[in-house]
Backbone bond lengths (Angstrom), bond angles and torsions (degrees), N, CA, C in turn:
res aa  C-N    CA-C-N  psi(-1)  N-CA   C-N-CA  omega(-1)  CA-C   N-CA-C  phi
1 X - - - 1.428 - - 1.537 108.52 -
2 X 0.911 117.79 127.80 1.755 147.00 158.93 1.269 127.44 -46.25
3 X 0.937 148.46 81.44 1.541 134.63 157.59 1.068 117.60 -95.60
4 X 1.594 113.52 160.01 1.293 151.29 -139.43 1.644 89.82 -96.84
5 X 1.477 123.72 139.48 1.287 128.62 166.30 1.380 110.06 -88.99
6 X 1.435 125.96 156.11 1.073 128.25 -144.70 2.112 91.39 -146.87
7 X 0.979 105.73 -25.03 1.502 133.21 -169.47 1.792 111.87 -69.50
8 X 1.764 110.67 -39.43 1.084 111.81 -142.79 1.828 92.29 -98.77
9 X 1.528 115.00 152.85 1.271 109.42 -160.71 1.911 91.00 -84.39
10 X 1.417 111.83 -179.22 1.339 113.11 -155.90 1.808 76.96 -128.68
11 X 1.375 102.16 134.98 1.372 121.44 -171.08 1.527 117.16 -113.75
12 X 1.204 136.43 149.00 1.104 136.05 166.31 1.782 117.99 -75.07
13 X 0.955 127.85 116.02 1.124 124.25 145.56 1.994 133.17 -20.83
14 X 1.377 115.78 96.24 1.428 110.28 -168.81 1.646 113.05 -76.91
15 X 1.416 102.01 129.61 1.806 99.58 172.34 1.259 124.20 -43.28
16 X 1.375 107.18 141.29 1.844 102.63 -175.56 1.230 92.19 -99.34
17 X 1.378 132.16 102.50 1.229 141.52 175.07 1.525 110.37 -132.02
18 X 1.147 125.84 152.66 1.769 131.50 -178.60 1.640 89.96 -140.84
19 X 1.189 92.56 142.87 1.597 101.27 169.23 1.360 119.63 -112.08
20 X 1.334 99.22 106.16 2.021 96.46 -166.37 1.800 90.30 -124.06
21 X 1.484 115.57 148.63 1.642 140.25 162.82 1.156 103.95 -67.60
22 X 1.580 111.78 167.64 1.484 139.15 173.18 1.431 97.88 -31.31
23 X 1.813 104.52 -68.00 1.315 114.05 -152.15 1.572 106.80 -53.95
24 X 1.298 98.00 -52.68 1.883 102.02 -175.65 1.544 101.77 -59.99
25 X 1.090 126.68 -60.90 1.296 108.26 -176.53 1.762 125.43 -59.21
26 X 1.384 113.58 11.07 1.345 113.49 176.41 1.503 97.98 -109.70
27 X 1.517 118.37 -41.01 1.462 115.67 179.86 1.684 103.52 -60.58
28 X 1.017 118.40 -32.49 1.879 127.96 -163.42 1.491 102.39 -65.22
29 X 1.624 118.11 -62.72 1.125 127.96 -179.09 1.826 98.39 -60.58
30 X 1.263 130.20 -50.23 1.399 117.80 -171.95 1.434 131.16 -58.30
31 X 1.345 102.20 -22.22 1.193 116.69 -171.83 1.172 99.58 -111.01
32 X 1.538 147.26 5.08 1.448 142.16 165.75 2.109 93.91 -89.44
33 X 1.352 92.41 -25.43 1.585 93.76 153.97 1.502 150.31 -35.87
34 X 1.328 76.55 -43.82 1.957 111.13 -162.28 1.623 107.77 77.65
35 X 1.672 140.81 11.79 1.106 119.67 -155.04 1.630 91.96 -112.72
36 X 1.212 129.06 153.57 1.122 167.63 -165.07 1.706 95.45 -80.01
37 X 1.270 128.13 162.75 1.208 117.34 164.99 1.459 109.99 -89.97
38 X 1.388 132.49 -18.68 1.235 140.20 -167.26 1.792 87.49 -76.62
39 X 1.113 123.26 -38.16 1.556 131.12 -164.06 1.437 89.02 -84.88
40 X 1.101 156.77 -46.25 1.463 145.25 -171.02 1.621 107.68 -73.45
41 X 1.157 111.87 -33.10 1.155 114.33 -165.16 1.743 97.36 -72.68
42 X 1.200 109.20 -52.28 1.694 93.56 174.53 1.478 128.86 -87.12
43 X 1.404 106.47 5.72 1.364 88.73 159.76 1.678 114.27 -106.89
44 X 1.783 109.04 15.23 1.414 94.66 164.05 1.342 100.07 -127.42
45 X 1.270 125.70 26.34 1.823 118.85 -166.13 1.082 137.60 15.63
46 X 1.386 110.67 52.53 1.765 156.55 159.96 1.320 96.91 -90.04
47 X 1.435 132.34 88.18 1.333 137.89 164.00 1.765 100.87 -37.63
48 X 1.739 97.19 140.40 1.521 119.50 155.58 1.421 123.15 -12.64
49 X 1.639 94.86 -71.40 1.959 83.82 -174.21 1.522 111.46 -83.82
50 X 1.041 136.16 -23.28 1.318 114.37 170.20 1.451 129.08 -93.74
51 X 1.541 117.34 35.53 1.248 146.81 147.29 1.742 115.28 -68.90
52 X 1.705 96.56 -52.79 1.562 119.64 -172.63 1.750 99.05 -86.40
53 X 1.402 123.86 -16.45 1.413 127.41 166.53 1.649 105.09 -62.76
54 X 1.081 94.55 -58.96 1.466 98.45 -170.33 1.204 126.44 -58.88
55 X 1.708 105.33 -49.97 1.572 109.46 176.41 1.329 108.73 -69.87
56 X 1.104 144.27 9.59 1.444 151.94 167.49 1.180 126.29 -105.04
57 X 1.656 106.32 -12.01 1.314 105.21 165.31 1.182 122.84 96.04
58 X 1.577 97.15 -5.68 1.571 113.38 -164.01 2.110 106.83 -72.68
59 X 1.091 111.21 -44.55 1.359 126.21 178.95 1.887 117.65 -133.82
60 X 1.233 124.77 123.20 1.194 124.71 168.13 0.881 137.40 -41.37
61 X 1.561 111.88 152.32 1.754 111.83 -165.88 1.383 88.53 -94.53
62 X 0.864 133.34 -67.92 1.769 110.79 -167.80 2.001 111.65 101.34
63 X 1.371 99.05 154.34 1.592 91.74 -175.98 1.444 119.24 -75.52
64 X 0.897 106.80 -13.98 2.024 104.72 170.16 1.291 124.70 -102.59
65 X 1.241 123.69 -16.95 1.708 123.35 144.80 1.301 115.43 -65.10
66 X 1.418 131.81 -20.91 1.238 137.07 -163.53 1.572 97.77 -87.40
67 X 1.668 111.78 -53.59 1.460 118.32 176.25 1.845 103.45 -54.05
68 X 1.003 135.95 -50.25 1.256 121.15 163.40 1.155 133.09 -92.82
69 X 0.500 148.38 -17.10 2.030 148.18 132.81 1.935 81.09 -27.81
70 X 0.941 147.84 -118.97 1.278 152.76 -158.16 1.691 125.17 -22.53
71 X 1.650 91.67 -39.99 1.477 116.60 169.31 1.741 97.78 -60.60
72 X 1.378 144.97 -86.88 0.871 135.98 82.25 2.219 103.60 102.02
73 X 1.796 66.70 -91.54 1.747 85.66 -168.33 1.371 111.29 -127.64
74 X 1.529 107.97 32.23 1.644 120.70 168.62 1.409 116.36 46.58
75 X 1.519 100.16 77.70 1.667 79.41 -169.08 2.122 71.67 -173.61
76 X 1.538 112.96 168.28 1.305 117.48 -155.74 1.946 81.62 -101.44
77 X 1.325 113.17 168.58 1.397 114.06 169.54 1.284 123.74 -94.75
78 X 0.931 102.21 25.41 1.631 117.97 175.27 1.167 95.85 -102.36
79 X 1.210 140.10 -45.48 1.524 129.48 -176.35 1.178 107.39 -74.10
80 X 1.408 144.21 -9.48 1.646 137.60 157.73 1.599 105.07 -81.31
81 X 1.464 111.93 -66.49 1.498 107.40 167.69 0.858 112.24 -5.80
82 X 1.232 117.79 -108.12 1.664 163.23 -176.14 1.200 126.37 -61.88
83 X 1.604 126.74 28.60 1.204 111.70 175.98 1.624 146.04 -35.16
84 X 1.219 85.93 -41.57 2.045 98.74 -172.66 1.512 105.74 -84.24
85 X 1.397 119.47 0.26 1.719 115.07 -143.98 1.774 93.53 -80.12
86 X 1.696 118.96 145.24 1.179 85.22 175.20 1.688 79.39 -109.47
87 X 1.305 103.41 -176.93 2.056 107.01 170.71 1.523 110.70 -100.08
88 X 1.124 124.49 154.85 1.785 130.65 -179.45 0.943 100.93 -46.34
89 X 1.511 137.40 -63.39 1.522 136.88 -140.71 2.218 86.75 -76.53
90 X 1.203 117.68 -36.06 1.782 96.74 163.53 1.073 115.75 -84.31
91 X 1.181 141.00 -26.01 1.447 132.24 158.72 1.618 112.19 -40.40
92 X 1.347 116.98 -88.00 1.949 103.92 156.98 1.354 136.42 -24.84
93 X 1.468 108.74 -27.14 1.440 107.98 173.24 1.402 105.60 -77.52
94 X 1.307 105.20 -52.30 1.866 93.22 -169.84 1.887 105.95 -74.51
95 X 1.079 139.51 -20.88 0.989 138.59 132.40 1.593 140.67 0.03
96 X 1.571 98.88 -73.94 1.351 127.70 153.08 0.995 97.79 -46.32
97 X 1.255 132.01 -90.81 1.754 141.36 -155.27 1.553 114.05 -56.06
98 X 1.644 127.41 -4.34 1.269 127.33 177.10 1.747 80.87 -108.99
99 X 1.007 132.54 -55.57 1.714 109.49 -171.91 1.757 104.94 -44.67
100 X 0.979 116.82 -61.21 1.961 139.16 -166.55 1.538 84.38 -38.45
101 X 1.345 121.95 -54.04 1.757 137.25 -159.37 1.454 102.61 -71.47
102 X 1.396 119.33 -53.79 1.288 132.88 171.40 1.864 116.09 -41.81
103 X 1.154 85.99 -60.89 1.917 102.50 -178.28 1.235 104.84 -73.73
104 X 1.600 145.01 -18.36 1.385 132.67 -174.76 1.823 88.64 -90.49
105 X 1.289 108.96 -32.86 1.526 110.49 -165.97 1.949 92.45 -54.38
106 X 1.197 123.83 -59.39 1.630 136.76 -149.05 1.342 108.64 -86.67
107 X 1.875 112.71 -12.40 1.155 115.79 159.53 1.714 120.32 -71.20
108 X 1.359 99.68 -46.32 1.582 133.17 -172.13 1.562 92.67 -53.74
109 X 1.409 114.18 -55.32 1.917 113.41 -169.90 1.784 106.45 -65.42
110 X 1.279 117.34 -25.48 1.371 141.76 -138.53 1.914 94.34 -75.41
């Protein structure tokens, strides 16, 4: 029979978050694609190198490459935009879930 440790400190769970740029998040989505940059470029007529500008970070995508780049690679332009952005309603959630964590902790010592 098994018992439960009582000893070991109680940990938070770490966010699974990665912090990736425009560029990576345009190369990420393209290549979960399978398409080539030479292949994006003609099916959105966004010449070659400023495909490889962008995903490099070198020059901005901007809101109308973004609308097609997205058009594109099925996906809304907010997710090229905006990679890192989170929205309020998850901001409150994880929020919530550190108060909930907090109060089981002060019950637990109690």
């Amino acid at each position: 029979m098994t018992t439960k440790r009582t000893d070991m400190p109680v940990f938070k769970p770490a966010k699974k978050r990665v912090e990736v740029s425009v560029g990576e998040t345009l190369r990420i989505l393209r290549e979960l694609q399978e398409l080539s940059q030479g292949q994006l470029a003609e099916i959105t007529g966004i010449p070659q190198p400023t495909i490889s500008a962008i995903e490099n970070d070198r020059i901005n995508l901007g809101v109308e490459r973004a609308k097609i780049f997205a058009t594109a690679l099925q996906c809304h332009p907010a997710v090229l935009a905006f990679p890192g952005w989170e929205s309020p309603s998850q901001k409150q959630t994880s929020n919530q879930r550190q108060i909930k964590n907090t109060f089981k902790e002060q019950i637990a010592r109690a």
